[in-house]
Z-matrix of the N, CA and C atoms (Angstrom, degrees):
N
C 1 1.445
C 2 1.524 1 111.02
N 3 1.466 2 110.14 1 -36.81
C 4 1.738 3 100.27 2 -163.46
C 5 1.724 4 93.60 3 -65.45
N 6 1.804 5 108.26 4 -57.70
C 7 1.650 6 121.37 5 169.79
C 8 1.563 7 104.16 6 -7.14
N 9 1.404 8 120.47 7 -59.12
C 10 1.101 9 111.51 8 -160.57
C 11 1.494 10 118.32 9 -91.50
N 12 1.609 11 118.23 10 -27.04
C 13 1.488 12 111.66 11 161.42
C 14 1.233 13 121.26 12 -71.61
N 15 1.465 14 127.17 13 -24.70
C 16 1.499 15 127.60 14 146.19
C 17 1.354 16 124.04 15 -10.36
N 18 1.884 17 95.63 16 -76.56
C 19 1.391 18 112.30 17 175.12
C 20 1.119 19 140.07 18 -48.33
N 21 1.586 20 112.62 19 -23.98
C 22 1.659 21 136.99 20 -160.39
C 23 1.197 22 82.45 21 -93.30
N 24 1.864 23 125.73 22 -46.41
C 25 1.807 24 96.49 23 -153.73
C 26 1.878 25 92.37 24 -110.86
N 27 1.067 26 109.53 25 24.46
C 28 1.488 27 112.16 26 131.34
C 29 1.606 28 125.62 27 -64.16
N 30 1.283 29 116.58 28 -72.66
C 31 0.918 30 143.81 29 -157.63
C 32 1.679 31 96.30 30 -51.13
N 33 2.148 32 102.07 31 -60.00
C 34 1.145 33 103.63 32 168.60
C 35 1.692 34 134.29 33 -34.28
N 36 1.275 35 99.54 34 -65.73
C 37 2.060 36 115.30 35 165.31
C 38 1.471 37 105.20 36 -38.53
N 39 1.369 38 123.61 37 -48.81
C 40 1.692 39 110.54 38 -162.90
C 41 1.553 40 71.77 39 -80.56
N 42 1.194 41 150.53 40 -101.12
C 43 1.497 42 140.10 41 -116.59
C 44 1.554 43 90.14 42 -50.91
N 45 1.202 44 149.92 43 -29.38
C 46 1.093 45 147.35 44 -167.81
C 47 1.434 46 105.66 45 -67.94
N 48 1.293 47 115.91 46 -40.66
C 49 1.633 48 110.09 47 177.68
C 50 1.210 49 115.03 48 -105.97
N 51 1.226 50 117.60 49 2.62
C 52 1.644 51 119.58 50 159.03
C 53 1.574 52 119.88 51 -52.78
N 54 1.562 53 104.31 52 99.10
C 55 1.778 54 104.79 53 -172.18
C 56 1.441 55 109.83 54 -115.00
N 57 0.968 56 143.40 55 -165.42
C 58 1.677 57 141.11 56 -144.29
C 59 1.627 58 97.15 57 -102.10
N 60 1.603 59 111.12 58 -23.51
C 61 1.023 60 106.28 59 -158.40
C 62 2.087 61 93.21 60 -98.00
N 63 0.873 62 120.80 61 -26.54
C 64 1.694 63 130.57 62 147.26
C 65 1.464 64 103.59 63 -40.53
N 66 1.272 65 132.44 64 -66.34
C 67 1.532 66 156.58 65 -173.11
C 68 1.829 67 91.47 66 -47.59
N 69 1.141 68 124.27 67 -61.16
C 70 1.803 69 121.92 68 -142.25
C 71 1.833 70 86.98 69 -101.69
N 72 1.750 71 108.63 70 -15.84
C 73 1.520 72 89.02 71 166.94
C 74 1.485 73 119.45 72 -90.30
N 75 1.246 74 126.22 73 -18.48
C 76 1.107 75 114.96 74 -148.24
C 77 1.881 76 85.45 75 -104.03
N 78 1.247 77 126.53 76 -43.56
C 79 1.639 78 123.06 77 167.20
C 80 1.278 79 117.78 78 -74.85
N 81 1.648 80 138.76 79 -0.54
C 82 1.122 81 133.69 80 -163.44
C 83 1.708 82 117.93 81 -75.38
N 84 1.609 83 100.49 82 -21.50
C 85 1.706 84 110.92 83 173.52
C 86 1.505 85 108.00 84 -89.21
N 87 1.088 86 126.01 85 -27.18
C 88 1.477 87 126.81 86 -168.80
C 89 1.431 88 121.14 87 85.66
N 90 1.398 89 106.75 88 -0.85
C 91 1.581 90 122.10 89 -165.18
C 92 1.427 91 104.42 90 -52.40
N 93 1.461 92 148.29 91 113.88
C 94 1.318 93 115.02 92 175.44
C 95 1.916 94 90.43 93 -135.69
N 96 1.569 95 96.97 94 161.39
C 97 1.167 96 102.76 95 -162.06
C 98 1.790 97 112.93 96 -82.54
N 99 1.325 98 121.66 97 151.05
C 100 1.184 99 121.65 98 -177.78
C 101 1.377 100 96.91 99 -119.15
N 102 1.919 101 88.68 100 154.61
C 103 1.651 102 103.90 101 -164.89
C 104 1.753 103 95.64 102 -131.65
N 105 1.195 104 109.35 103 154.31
C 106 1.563 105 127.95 104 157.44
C 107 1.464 106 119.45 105 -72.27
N 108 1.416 107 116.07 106 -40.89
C 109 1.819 108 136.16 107 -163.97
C 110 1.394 109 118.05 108 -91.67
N 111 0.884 110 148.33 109 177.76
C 112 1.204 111 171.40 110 148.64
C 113 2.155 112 123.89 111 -56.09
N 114 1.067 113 99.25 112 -40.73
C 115 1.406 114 103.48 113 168.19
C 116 1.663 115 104.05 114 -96.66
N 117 1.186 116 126.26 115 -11.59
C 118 1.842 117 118.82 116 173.34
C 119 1.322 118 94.88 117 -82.99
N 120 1.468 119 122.23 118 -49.86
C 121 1.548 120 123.93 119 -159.15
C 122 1.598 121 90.92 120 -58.99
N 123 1.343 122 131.44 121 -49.93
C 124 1.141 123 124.77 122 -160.06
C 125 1.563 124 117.40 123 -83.19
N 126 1.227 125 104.77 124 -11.52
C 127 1.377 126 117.85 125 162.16
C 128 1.682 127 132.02 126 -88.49
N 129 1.575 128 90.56 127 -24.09
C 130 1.707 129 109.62 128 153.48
C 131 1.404 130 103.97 129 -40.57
N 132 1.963 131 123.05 130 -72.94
C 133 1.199 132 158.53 131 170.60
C 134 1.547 133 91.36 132 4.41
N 135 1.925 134 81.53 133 -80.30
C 136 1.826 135 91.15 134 -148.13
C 137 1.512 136 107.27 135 -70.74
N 138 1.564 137 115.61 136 -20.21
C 139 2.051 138 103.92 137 172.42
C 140 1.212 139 87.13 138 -66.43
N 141 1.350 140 151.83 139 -77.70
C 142 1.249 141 150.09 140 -148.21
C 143 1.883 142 114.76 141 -24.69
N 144 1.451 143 94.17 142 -52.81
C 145 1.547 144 125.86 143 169.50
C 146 1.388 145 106.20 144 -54.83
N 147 0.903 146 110.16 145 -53.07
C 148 1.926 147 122.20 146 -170.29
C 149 1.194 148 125.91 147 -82.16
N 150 1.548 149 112.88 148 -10.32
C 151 1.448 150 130.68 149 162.44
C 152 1.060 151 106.00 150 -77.61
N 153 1.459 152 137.48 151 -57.53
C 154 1.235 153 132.54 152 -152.78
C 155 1.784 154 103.22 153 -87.81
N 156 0.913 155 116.10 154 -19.52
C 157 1.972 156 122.56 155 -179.36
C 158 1.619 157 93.29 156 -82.79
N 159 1.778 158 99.05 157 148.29
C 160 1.372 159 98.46 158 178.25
C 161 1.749 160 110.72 159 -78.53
N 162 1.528 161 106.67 160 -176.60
C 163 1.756 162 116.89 161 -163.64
C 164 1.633 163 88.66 162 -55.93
N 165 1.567 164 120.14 163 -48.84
C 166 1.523 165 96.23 164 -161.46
C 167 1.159 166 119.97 165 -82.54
N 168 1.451 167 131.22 166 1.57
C 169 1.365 168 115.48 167 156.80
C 170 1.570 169 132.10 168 -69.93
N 171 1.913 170 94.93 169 -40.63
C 172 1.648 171 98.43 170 156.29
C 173 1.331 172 110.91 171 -29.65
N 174 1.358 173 115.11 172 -68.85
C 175 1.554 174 139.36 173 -164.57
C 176 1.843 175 101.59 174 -22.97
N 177 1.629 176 95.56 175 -63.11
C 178 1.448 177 109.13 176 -156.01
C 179 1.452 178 84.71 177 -86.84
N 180 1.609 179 155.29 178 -36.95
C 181 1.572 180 119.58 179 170.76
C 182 1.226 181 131.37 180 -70.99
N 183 1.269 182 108.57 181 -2.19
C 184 1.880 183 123.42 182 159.80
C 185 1.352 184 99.76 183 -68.27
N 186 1.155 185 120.15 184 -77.09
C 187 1.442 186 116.05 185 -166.41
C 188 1.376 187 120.09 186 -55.07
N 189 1.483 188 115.55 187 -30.15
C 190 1.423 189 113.44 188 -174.01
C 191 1.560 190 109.36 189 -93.38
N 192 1.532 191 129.81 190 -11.96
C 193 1.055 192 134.54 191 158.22
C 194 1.813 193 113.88 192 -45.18
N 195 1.925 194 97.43 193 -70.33
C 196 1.513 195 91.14 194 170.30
C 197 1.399 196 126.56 195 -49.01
N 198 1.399 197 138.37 196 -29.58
C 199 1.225 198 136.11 197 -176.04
C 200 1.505 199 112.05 198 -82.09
N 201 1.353 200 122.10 199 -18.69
C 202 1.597 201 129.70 200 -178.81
C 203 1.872 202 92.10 201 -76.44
N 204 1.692 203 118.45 202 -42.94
C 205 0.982 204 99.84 203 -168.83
C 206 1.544 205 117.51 204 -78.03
N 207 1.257 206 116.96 205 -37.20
C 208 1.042 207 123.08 206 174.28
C 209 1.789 208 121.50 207 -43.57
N 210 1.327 209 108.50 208 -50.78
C 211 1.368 210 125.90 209 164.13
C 212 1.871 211 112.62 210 -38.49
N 213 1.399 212 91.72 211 -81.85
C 214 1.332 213 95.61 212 166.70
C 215 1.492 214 121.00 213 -30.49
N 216 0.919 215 100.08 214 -55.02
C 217 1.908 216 105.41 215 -172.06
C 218 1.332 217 117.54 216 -76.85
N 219 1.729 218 113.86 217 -0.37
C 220 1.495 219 114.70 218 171.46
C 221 1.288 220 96.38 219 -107.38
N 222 1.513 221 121.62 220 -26.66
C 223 1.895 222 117.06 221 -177.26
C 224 1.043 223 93.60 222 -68.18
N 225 1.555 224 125.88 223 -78.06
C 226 1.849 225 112.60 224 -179.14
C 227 1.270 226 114.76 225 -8.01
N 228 1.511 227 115.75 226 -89.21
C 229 0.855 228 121.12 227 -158.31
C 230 1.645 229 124.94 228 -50.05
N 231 1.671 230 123.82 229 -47.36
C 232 1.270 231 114.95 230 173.82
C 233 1.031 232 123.96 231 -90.19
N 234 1.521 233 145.72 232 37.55
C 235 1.202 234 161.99 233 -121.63
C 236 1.788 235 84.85 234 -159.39
């Protein structure tokens, strides 16, 4: 459990410094990675998604990713 709220307010901090200029380097080649599997293909998906939306929406599914996990990992647990 801690492993995983760790991870969330990681996740949280980088979306926090994720800025436009992070955004136009990291999509600016188009390079995106190809997969054989089922969790790459679907992760193909969501950069695919995340290229074409501007930096601050990235912004806000970084950040709200860490907080879904974090959530999750406190409902689990006292549930």
């Amino acid at each position: 459990m801690i492993i995983l709220l760790f991870i969330g307010l990681i996740i949280i901090v980088g979306g926090c410094f994720y800025s436009r200029k992070v955004h136009k380097k990291v999509f600016v080649d188009g390079i995106l990675p190809g997969s054989d599997n089922l969790p790459g293909i679907i992760l193909l998906f969501v950069l695919i998604g995340l290229n074409f939306s501007p930096w601050y929406i990235t912004k806000s599914v970084i950040i709200l990713t860490g907080v879904l996990i974090i959530f999750w990992t406190l409902k689990c647990q006292l549930a």
